[in-house]
VMD Tcl script that draws the C-alpha trace (Angstrom):
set ca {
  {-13.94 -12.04 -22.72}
  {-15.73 -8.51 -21.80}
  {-15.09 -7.30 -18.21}
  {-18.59 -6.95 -16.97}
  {-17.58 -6.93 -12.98}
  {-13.94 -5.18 -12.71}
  {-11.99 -6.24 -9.51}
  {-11.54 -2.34 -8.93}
  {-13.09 0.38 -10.15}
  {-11.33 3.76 -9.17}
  {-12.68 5.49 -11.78}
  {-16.47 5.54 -10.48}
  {-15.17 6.26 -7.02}
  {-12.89 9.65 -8.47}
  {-14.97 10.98 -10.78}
  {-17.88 12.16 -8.67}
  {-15.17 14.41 -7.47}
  {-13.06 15.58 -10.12}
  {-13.78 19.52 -9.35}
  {-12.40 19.22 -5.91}
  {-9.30 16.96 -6.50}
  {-8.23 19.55 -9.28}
  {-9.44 22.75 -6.81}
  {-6.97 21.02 -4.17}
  {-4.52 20.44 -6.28}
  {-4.19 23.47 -8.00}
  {-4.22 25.34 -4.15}
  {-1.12 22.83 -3.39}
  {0.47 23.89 -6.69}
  {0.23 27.72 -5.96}
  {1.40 27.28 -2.34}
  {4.49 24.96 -3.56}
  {3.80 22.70 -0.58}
  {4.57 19.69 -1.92}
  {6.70 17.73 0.86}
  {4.82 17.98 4.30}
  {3.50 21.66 4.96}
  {0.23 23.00 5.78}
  {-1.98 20.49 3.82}
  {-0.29 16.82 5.33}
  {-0.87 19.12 8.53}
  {-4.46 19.57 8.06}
  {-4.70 15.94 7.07}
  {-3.09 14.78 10.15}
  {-4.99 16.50 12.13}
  {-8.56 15.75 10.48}
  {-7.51 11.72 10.46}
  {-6.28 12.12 13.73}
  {-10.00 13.36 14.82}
  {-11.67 10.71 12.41}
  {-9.67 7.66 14.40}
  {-10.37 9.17 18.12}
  {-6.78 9.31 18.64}
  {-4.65 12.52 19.79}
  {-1.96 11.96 16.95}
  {-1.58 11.19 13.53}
  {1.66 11.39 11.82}
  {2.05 11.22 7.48}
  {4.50 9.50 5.95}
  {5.28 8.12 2.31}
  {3.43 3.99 2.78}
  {2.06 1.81 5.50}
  {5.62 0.19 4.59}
  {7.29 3.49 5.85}
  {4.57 3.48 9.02}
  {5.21 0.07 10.08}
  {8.96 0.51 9.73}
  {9.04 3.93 11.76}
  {6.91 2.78 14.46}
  {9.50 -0.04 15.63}
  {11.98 2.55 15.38}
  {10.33 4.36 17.52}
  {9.71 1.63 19.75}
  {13.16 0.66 19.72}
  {13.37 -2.28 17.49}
  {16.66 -3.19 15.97}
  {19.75 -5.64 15.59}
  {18.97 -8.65 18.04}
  {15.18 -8.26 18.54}
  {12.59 -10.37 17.23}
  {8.50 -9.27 16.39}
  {5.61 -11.94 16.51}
  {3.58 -11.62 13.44}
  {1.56 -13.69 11.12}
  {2.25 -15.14 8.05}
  {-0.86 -14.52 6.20}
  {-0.15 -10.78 5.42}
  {1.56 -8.47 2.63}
  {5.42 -8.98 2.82}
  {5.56 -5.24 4.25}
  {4.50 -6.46 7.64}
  {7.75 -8.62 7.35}
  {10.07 -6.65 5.56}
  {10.01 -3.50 7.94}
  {10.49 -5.89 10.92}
  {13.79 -7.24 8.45}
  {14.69 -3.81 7.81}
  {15.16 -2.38 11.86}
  {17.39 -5.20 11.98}
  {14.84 -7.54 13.73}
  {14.06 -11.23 13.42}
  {10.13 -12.01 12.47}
  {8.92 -14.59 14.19}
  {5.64 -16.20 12.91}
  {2.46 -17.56 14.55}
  {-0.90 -18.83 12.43}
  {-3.91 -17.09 12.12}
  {-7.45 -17.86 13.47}
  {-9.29 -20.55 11.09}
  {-12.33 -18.24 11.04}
  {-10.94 -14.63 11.03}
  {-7.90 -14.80 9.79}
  {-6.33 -12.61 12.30}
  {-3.85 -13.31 15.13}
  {-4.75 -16.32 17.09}
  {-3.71 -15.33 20.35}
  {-3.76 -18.42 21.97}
  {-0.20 -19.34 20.11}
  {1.58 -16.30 21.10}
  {2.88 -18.27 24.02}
  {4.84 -20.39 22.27}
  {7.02 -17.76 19.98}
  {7.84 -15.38 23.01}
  {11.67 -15.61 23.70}
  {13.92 -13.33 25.58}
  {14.51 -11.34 22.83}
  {10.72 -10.93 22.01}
  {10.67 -6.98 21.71}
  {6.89 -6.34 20.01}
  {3.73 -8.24 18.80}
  {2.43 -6.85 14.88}
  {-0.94 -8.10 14.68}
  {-2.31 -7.85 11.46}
  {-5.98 -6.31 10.90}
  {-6.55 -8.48 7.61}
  {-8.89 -7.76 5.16}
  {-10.46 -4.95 7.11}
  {-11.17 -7.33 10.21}
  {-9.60 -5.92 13.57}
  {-7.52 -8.91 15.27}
  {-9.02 -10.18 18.74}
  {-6.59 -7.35 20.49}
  {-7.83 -7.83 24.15}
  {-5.79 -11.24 24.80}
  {-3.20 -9.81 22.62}
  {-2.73 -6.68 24.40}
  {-2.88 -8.68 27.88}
  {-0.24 -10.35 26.61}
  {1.74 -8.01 25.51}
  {1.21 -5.74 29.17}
  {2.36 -8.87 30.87}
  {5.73 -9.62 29.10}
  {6.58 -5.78 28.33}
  {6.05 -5.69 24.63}
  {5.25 -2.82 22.25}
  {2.20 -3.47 20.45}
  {2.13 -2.09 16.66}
  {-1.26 -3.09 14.74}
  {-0.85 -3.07 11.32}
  {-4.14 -1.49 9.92}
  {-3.13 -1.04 6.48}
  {-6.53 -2.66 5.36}
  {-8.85 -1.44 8.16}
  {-9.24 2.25 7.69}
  {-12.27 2.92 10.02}
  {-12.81 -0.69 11.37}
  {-13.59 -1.26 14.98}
  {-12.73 -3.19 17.93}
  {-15.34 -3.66 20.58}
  {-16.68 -0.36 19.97}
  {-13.45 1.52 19.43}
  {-11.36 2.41 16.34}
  {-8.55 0.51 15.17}
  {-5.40 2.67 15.76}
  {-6.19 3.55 19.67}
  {-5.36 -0.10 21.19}
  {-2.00 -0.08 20.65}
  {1.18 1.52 21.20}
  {0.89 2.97 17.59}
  {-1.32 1.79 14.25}
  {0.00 1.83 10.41}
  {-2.01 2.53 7.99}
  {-1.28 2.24 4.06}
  {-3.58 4.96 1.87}
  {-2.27 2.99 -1.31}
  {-4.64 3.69 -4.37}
  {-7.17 0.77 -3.85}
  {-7.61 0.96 0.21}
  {-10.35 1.89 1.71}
  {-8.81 5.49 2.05}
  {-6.44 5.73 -0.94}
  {-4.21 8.55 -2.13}
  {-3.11 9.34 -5.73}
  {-0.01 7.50 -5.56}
  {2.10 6.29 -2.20}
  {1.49 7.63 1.41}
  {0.67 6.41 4.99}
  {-0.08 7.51 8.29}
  {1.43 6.53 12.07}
  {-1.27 7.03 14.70}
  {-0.69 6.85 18.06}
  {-2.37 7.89 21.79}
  {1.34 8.44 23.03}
  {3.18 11.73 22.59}
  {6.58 10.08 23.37}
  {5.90 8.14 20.16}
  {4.38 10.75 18.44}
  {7.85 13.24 18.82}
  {9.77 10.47 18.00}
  {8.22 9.08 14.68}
  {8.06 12.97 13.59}
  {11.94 13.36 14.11}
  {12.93 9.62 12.10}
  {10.61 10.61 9.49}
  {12.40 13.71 8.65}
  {16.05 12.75 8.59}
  {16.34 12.81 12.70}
  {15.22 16.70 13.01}
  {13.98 18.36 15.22}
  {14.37 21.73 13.56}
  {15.90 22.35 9.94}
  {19.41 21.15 9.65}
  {19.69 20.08 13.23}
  {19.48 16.10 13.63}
  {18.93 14.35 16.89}
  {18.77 11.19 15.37}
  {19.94 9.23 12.03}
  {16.41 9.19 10.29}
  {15.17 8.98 6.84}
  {13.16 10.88 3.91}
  {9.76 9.14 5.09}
  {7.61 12.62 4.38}
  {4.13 12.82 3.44}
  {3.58 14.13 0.25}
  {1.11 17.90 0.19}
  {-0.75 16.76 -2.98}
  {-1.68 13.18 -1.40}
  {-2.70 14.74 1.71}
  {-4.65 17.06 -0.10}
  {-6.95 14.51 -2.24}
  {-6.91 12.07 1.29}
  {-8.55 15.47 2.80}
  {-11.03 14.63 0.37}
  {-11.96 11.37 0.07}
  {-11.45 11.22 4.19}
  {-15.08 12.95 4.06}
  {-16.44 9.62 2.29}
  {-15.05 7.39 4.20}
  {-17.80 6.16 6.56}
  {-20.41 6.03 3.52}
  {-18.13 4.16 1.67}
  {-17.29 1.56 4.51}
  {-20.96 1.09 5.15}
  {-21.49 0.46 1.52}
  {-18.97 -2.09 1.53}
  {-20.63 -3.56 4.39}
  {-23.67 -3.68 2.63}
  {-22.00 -5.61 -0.49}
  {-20.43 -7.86 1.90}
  {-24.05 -8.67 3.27}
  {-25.33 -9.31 0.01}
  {-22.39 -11.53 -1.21}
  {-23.11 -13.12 2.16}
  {-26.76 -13.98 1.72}
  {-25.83 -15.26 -1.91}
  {-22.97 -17.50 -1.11}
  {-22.98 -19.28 2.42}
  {-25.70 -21.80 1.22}
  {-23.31 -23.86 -1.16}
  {-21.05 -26.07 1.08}
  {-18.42 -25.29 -1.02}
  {-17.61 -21.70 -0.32}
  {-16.58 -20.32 2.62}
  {-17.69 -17.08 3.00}
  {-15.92 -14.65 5.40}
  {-17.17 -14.27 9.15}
  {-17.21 -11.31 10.90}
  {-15.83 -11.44 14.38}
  {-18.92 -10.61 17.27}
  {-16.04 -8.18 18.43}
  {-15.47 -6.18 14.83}
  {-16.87 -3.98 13.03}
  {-15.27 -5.14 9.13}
  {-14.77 -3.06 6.45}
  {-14.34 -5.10 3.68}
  {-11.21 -4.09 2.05}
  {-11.40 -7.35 0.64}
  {-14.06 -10.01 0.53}
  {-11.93 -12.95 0.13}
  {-13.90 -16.76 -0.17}
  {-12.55 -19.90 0.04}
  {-12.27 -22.55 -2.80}
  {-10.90 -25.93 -3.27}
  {-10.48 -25.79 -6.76}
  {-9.68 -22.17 -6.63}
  {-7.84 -22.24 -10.46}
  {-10.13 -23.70 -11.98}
  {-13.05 -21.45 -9.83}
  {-11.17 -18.19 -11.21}
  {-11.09 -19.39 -14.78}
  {-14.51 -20.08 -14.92}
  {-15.40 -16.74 -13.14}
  {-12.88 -14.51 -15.78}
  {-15.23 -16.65 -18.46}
  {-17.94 -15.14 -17.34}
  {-16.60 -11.66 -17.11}
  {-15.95 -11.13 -13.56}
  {-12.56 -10.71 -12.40}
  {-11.11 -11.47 -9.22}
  {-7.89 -11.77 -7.09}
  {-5.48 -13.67 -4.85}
  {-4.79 -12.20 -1.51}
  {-1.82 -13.90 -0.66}
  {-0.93 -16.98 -3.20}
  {2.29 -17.35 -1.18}
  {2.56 -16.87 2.82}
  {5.79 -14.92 3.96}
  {7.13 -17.69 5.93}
  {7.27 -19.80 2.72}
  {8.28 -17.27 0.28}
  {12.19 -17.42 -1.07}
  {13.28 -14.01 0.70}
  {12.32 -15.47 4.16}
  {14.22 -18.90 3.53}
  {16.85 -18.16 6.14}
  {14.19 -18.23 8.92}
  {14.19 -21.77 8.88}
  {10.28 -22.61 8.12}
  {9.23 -25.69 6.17}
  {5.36 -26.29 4.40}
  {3.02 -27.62 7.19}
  {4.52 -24.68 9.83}
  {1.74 -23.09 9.54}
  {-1.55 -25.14 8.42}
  {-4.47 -22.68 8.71}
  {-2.19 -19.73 6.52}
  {-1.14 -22.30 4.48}
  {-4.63 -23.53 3.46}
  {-6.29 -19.87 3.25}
  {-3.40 -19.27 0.76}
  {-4.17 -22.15 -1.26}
  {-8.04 -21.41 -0.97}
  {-8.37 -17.61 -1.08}
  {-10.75 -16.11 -4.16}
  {-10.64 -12.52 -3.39}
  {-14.39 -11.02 -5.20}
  {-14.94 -7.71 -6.44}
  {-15.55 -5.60 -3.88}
  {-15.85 -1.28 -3.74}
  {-18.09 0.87 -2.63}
  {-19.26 1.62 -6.36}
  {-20.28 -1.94 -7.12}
  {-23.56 -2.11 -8.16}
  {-26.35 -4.31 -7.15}
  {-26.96 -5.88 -10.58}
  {-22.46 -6.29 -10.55}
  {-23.18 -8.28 -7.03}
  {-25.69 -10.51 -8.55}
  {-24.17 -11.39 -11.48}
  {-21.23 -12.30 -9.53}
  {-23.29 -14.49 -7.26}
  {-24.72 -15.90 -9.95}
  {-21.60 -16.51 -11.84}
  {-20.12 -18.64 -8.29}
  {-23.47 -20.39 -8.69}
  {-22.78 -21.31 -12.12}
  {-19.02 -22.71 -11.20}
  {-21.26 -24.96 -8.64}
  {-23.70 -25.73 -10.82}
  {-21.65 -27.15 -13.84}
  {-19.56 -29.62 -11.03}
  {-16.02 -27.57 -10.93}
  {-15.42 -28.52 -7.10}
  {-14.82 -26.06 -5.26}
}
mol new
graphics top color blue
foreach p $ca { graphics top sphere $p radius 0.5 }
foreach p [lrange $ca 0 end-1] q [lrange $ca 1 end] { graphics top cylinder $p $q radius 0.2 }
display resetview
């Protein structure tokens, strides 16, 4: 069957600027900065400006960012981090990997963010920090969550990998916390050429800090304060982020735009669910995920027809065979549980076109149409 609606299309979104990727790239060439420099300088700076924040620090993946930041914080052997479930296993793995235990609470049925109401019952004494997870581009309610936090002395990391330029109440994502992760992994919203990430953060205690561990514990060449790690932002991804930071905002708002249009195509058939946006949030659509009950049988009948689509996550991290030793059985977690059973995830870039939108509308119509529950 012919591909008529890709899942991603990086192709339309790079070629438009083919001339300055090779410009930039040729400039980082001739300069040989190609591990931090002057160009991941510039691009600190400029994403630092773009998210209101004083700091921005690049490293090598949100994975590297979220793993940093607790370092910085002070994370390690002993410690345990409330999280969610419903995430990419980075979220868990860099708690894992300072040593920490990750302790798990569900996600809102409608946002699928942190439900703050539950964080009550995972905090311990050795509760250290609170990741709350801006899924899908969606900003986690972060006002009870940073209450919370101020009132039993936590650190408060947001992991933004998927909300490049989403807002909370008015502000952006990466100045509500003690520090914000972001991933620029090809298909984000903001995506590099290849791996890299960025630490943002309003404090400069932090900021120092997260700039020593990421370059082997220096604070000047050859002389190590601290046991760090190789966590450097590469110059040639900073250069092309320099880039495609510029389109950022369009592109959100176009993905807004599909999401509105997917929206007024979908919610009338009982069964799909079709994602709500938060009064708080501004969403940016890294992914417009729906919900099926038949969702197998809903994606072969959508690849039939020539759109393709994704799962975002088949498997929640409490349940998958790495995180065994935690302890957690099915039914921990019913509302993660059920999104991962349910989730569709639907073409979505800012490049889509509105006769790609309709004919995957009309293709979900079709799956309704012809009885496949769902």
């Amino acid at each position: 069957m012919q591909i008529k609606v890709p899942f991603l299309d990086l192709w339309s979104q790079h070629l438009p600027l083919m001339s300055e990727f090779n410009q930039a790239i040729q400039e980082v060439i001739e300069s040989s900065a190609f591990a931090g420099g002057r160009f991941v300088t510039a691009f600190e700076e400029e994403f630092a400006a773009y998210g209101e924040v004083p700091y921005a620090i690049g490293v090598g993946s949100g994975t590297e960012a979220l793993w940093l930041s607790l370092l910085a914080c002070g994370v390690g052997a002993g410690d345990e981090v409330i999280t969610v479930p419903s995430t990419f296993m980075a979220t868990a793995e860099a708690i894992t990997y300072c040593g920490a235990r990750p302790v798990f609470i569900d996600v809102d049925e409608r946002t699928y963010t942190m439900n703050p109401d539950a964080l009550k019952n995972a905090l311990t004494a050795k509760t250290k920090a609170i990741i709350p997870v801006h899924l899908f581009g969606q900003p986690a309610d972060m006002d009870p969550i940073l209450e919370f936090g101020r009132d039993h002395g936590l650190y408060i990391i947001e992991d933004a990998c998927q909300a490049h330029g989403a807002t909370y109440k008015g502000k952006r994502v990466g100045t509500l916390g003690d520090t914000a992760c972001f991933s620029f992994y090809p298909g984000k919203n903001l995506g590099a050429f290849g791996e890299a990430g960025a630490i943002v953060t309003v404090s400069s205690e932090l900021n120092e800090k997260i700039r020593i561990l990421r370059d082997h514990g220096q604070v000047r060449k050859y002389f190590h304060s601290a046991v760090g790690w190789n966590c450097r932002m590469d110059g040639i991804q900073a250069a092309v982020l320099r880039i495609k930071l510029c389109q950022l905002e369009a592109n959100n708002q176009r993905r807004r735009n599909h999401a509105a249009a997917y929206d007024a195509g979908l919610r009338e058939f009982e069964g799909v669910i079709t994602p709500t946006t938060a009064a708080y949030a501004r969403h940016v659509y890294h992914i417009y995920a729906i919900r099926v009950s038949n969702r197998d049988e809903t994606i072969k009948n959508l690849t039939d027809q020539g759109v393709a689509t994704g799962i975002h996550y088949p498997v929640p991290v409490h349940l998958q065979e790495a995180y065994r030793d935690l302890g957690y059985a099915a039914g921990a977690f019913p509302v993660s549980e059920r999104c991962a059973d349910e989730f569709v995830s639907l073409p979505m870039y800012p490049e889509l076109t509105p006769s790609q939108i309709e004919l995957v509308i009309e293709a979900v119509k079709e799956v309704v149409a012809d009885g496949v529950e769902v």
